[in-house]
C-alpha positions in Angstrom: 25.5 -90.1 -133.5 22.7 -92.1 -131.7 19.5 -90.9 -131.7 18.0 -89.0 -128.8 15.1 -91.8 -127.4 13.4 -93.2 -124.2 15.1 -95.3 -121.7 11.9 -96.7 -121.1 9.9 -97.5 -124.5 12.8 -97.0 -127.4 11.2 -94.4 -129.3 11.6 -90.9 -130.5 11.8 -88.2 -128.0 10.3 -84.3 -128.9 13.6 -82.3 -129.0 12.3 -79.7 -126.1 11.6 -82.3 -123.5 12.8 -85.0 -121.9 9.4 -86.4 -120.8 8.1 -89.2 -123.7 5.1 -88.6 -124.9 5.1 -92.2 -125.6 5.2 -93.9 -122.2 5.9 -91.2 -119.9 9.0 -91.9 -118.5 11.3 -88.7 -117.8 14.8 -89.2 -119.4 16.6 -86.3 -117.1 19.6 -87.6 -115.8 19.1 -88.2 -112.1 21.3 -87.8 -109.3 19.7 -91.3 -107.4 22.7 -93.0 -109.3 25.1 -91.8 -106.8 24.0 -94.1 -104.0 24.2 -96.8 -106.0 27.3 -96.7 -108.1 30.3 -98.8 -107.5 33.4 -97.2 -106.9 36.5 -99.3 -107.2 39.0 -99.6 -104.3 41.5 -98.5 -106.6 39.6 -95.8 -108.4 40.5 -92.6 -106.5 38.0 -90.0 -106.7 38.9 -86.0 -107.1 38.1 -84.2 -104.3 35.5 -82.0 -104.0 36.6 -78.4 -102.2 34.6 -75.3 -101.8 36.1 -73.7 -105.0 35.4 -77.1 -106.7 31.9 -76.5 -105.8 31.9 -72.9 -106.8 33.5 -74.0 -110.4 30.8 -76.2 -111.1 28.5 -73.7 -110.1 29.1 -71.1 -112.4 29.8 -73.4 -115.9 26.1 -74.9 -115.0 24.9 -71.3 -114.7 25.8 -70.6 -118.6 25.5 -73.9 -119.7 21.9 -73.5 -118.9 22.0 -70.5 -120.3 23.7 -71.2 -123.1 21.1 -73.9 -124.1 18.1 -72.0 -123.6 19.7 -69.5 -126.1 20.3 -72.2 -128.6 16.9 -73.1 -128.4 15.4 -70.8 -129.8 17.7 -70.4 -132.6 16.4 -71.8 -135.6 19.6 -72.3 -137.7 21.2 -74.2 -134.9 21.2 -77.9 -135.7 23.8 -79.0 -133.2 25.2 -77.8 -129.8 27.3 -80.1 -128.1 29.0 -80.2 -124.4 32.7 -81.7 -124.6 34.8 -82.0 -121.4 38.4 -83.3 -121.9 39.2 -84.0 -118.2 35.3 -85.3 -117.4 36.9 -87.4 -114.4 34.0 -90.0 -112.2 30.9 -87.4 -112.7 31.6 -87.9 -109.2 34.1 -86.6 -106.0 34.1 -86.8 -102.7 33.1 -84.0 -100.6 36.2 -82.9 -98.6 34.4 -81.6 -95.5 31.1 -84.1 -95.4 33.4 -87.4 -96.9 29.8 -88.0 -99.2 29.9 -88.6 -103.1 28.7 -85.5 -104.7 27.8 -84.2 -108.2 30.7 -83.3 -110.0 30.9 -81.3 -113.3 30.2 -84.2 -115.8 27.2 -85.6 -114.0 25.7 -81.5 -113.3 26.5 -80.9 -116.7 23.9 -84.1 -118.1 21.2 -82.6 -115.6 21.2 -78.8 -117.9 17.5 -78.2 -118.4 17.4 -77.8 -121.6 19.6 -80.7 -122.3 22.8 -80.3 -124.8 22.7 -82.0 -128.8 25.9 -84.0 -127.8 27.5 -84.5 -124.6 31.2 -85.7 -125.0 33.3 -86.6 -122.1 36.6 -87.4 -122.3 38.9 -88.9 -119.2 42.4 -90.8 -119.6 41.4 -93.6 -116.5 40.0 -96.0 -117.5 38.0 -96.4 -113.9 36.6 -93.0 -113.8 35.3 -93.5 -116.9 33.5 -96.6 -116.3 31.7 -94.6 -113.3 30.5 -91.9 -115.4 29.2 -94.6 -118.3 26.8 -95.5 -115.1 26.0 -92.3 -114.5 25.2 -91.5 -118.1 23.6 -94.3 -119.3 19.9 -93.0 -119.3 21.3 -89.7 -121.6 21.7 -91.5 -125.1 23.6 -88.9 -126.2 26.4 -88.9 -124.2 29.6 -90.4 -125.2 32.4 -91.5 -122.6 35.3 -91.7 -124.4 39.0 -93.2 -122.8 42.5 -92.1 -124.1 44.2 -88.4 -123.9 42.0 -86.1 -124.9 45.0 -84.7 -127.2 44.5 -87.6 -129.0 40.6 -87.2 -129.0 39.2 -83.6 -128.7 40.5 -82.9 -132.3 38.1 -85.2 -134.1 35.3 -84.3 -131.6 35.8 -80.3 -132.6 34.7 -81.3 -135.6 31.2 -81.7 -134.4 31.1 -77.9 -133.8 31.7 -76.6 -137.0 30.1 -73.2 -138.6 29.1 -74.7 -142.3 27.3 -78.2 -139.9 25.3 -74.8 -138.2 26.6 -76.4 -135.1 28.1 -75.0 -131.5 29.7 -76.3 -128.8 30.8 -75.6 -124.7 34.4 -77.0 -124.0 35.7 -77.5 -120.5 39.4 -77.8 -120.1 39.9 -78.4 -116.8 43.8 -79.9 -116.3 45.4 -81.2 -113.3 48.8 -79.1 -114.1 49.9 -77.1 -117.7 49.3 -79.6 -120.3 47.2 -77.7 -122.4 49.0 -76.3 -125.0 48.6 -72.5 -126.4 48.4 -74.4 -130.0 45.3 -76.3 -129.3 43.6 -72.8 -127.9 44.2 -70.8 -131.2 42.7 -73.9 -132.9 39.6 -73.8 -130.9 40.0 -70.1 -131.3 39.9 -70.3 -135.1 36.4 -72.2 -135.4 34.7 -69.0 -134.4 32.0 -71.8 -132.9 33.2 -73.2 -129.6 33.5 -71.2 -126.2 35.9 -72.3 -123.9 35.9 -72.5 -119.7 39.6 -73.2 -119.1 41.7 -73.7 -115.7 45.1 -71.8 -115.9 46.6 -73.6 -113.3 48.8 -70.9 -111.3 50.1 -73.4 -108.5 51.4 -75.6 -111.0 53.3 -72.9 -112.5 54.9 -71.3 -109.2 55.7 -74.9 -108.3 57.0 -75.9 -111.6 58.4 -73.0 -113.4 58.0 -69.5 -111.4 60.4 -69.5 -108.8 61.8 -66.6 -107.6 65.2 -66.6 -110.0 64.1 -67.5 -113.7 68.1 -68.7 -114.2 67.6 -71.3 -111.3 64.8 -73.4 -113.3 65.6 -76.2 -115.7 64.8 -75.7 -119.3 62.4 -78.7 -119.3 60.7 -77.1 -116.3 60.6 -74.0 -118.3 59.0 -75.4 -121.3 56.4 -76.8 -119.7 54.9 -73.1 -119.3 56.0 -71.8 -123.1 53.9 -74.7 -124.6 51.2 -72.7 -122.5 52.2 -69.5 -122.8 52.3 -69.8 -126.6 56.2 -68.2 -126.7 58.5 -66.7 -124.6 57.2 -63.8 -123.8 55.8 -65.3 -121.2 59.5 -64.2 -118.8 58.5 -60.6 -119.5 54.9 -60.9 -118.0 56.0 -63.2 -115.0 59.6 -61.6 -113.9 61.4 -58.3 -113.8 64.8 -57.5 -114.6 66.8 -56.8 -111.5 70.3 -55.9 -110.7 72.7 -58.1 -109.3 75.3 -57.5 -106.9 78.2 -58.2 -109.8 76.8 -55.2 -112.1 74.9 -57.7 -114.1 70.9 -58.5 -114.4 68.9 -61.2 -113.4 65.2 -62.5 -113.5 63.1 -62.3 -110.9 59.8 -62.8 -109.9 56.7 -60.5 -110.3 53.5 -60.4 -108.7 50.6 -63.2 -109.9 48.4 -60.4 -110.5 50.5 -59.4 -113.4 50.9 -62.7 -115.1 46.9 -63.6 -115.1 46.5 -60.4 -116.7 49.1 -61.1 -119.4 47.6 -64.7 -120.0 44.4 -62.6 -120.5 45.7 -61.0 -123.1 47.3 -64.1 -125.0 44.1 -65.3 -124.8 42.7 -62.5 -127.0 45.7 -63.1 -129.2 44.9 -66.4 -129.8 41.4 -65.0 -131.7 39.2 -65.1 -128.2 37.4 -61.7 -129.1 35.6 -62.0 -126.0 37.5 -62.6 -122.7 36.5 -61.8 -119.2 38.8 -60.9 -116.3 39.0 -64.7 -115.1 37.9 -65.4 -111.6 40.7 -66.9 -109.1 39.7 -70.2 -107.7 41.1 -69.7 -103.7 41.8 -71.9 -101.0 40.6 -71.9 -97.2 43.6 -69.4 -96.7 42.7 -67.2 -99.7 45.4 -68.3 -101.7 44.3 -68.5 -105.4 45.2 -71.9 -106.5 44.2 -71.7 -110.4 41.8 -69.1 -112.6 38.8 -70.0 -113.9 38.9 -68.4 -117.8 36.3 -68.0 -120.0 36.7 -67.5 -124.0 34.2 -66.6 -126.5 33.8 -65.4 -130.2 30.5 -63.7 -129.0 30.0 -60.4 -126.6 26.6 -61.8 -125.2 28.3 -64.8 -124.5 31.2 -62.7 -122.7 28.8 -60.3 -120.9 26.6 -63.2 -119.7 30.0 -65.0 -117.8 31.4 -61.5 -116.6 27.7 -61.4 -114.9 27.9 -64.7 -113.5 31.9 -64.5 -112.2 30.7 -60.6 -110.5 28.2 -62.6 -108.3 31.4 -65.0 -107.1 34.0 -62.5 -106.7 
């Protein structure tokens, strides 16, 4: 991994600050990049909404947290940031049509900084933009591909015996992220998770209101989530049909979120909040914003922060 130095001079910075003691330049990641960057006609950027906003606000809440807890922790050699949908470190505000922050780009500004930051993003265009916007953090790694193919090898910089931690956002545009790759995470013991359980992908996709009237492939699209198939029983009820027979049919949302809470724990999570639904300007929840820990403090700290959003 490259060395944490000075934009300005090349040499050594103290591992508390980002100020070199050198020449004096301050290494913090700036936001003066986004008025300069160059967006790409063909690069669209993610849109930032008011429960965008709100998302971004709470993970920099415990990221900071998180790192000024690391800090002062003696043993830890390594804590690193990994997003696996890191996106432009950019969007456009949807109201004010301006480029703002976006989680990436807030994440480099967490005072103190992380070890590592990894970002991951499949576009190739999007990932150029946020190797602008990173380029003054020497420790922050863009990397392009499917972060299926990627996040494996970067878990490995979180392990217990390396005395190393890590923060991993999985923020997905639909259900791609399969239950397997939670109960890996799960297993480390070492890496807390923010993660995006996308529920209008799942009542577009999968939960409509009669399970029998959804295609299989449809269907598996939520058991690679879900883990098995269990997931019918927490998202439908067994009704009676007009023939004397049974069908599926949907339950409430409410019911589901709090079952997915619970596979959550089952995949070795000791510590998992009640998530925090992500709603639109019509109070429709669009996805919930999870958050999964091997720690209690680390569990009590997000329950604190999702109680002030609620």
């Amino acid at each position: 991994m490259p060395p944490i130095v000075c934009i300005g001079c090349g040499q050594l910075l103290d591992r508390d600050s980002p100020t070199c003691r050198f020449c004096g330049e301050d290494n913090r990641i700036s936001e003066t990049p986004i008025d300069v960057i160059e967006v790409p006609s063909d690069i669209e950027l993610d849109r930032m909404n008011p429960w965008s906003q709100i998302k971004h606000e709470i993970i920099e809440k415990y990221a900071t947290a998180y790192t000024r807890i690391l800090q002062t922790q003696r043993w830890a050699k390594r804590y690193v940031y990994i997003d696996a949908f890191a996106g432009a470190g950019v969007a456009v505000d949807s109201e004010a049509e301006e480029l703002k922050a976006a989680g990436a780009l807030r994440a480099l500004n967490v005072d103190p900084p992380f070890s590592e930051y990894h970002f991951i993003e499949l576009n190739a265009g999007k990932a150029d933009i946020l190797r602008q916007l990173a380029r003054r953090r020497p420790t922050a790694q863009v990397h392009v591909g499917d972060y299926r193919d990627i996040l494996p090898e970067l878990l490995m910089r979180c392990r217990f015996e390396d005395f190393a931690r890590g923060l991993c956002l999985l923020d997905p545009y639909g259900l791609s992220v399969d239950y397997a790759l939670l109960t890996q995470i799960a297993a480390m013991k070492t890496v807390e998770i923010f993660f995006n359980f996308m529920l209008v992908s799942a009542n577009r996709n999968v939960l409509w209101r009669a399970a029998d009237t959804v295609s299989e492939s449809r269907a598996d699209m939520l058991t690679r989530v879900w883990g098995d198939m269990s997931r019918r029983e927490a998202a439908y009820d067994r009704q009676p049909t007009l023939f004397g027979g049974q069908s599926w049919f949907k339950a409430g949302n409410h019911r589901l979120i709090a079952a997915y809470r619970q596979r959550l724990k089952d995949a070795g999570f000791a510590y998992v909040p009640e998530p925090i639904a992500m709603r639109n300007s019509v109070n429709a929840p669009i996805y919930y914003l999870f958050f999964c820990s091997p720690k209690a403090v680390a569990g009590d700290i997000v329950d604190d922060i999702f109680r002030r959003y609620r």
